[in-house]
C-alpha positions, 0 to 999 in steps of 0.5 A: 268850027264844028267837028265832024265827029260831032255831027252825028250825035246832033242828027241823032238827037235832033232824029230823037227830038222829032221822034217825042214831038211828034209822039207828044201830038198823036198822044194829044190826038187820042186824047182829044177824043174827035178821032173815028175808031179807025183813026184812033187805032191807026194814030196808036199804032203810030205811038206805039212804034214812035215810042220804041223808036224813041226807046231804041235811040235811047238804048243805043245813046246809052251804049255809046256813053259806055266808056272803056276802062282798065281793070286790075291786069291792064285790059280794057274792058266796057263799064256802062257810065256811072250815073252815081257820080257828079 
């Protein structure tokens, strides 16, 4: 049974994942070469907003792994995960 709470992580990811395959095709698009001028532009538009979409899900990924923690005086403070650690 999947938890409710875990569905939002999976439409995220899946949103993320969608997100590359489709900047990996407009990439092999342009590099391709058979595309007009315009076409060209417009499908770089495209990769240039599907990266910082991709950059921005990211980001807030990120956050979310943030994990709270209590320092010295008992006050839970946000530490971003430590990515040293196994």
């Amino acid at each position: 049974m999947v938890r409710t709470s875990d569905k939002p992580e999976k439409e995220a990811e899946a949103s993320y994942d969608a997100l590359v395959v489709r900047l990996e095709k407009v990439v092999a698009a342009l590099e391709a070469g058979d595309l007009s001028l315009e076409q060209s532009v417009e499908r770089f538009a495209e990769g240039v907003k599907l990266a910082r979409d991709a950059g921005l899900k990211l980001d807030e990924a990120e956050r979310r792994v943030e994990q709270l923690v209590k320092d010295a005086a008992g006050v839970e403070t946000i530490a971003p995960l430590d990515r040293d650690e196994p």
